[in-house]
C-alpha positions, 0 to 999 in steps of 0.5 A, a space after each residue: 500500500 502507499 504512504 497514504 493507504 490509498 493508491 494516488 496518480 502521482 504524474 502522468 505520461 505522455 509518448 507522442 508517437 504512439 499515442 500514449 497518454 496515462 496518469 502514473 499510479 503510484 502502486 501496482 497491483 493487479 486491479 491498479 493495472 487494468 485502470 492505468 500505468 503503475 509505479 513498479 519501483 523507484 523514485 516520485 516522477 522526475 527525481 534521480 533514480 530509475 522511475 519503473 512503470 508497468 502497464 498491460 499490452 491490451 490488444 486494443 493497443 491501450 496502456 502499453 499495447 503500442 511499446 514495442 513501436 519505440 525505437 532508440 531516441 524516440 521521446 517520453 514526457 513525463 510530468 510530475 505533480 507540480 506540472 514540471 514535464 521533463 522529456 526523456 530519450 529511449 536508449 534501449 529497448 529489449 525483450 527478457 524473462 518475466 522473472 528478471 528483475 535487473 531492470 528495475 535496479 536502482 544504481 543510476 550514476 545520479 541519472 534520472 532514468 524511465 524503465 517501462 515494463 510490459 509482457 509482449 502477449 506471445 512467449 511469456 517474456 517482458 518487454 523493456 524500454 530504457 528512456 534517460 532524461 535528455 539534459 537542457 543547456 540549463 543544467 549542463 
């Protein structure tokens, strides 16, 4: 459960080029994960770490249907609860077994990075993609 007792929206996430739009839950658990896209492990949105989202692979294409579209460079929005959109850059993507967890590792090098989880509806094997937060000249 969350801090709280009751799961809350805690940012939301936006992938342009498939169409993607969700809140971001701030658990997961399998009831959480037939409404939206679930924090899985990690920091709040937009903090150092590596922010992990589960979302179902629904045939209609819903929540994460469309993740195997993403290409290397491919972008992701991410907005946090004060509105502060920070984008991130794909910068890989892979498939894995369901039960391997390395992916949602937390040893970031400081880095800000998005890791989105989904099962890929054929072999039973979890799709991955890797999205770390393209740096303004602001913060160079």
């Amino acid at each position: 459960m969350s801090l709280l007792g009751t799961p809350f929206v805690i940012g939301i996430i936006q992938i342009d080029k498939i169409h993607l739009n969700y809140p971001i839950l701030s658990e997961t658990t399998d009831e959480l994960l037939e409404v939206s896209v679930c924090r899985f492990a990690g920091p709040m949105p937009n903090e150092t770490g590596n922010l992990c989202l589960a979302g179902h692979n629904y045939i209609d294409n819903s929540f994460f249907g469309r993740l195997d579209e993403l290409e290397k460079k491919d972008k992701i929005k991410i907005y946090d609860l004060t509105g502060k959109m920070v984008e991130y850059t794909v910068t890989k993507k892979y498939t894995t077994n369901a039960t391997d967890t390395s992916c949602t590792a937390q040893n970031t090098k400081e880095k800000n990075i998005i890791t989105l989880l989904t099962c890929n509806n054929v072999s039973g094997k979890r799709l991955v993609v890797v999205a770390e937060k393209v740096q303004t000249k602001s913060e160079d």
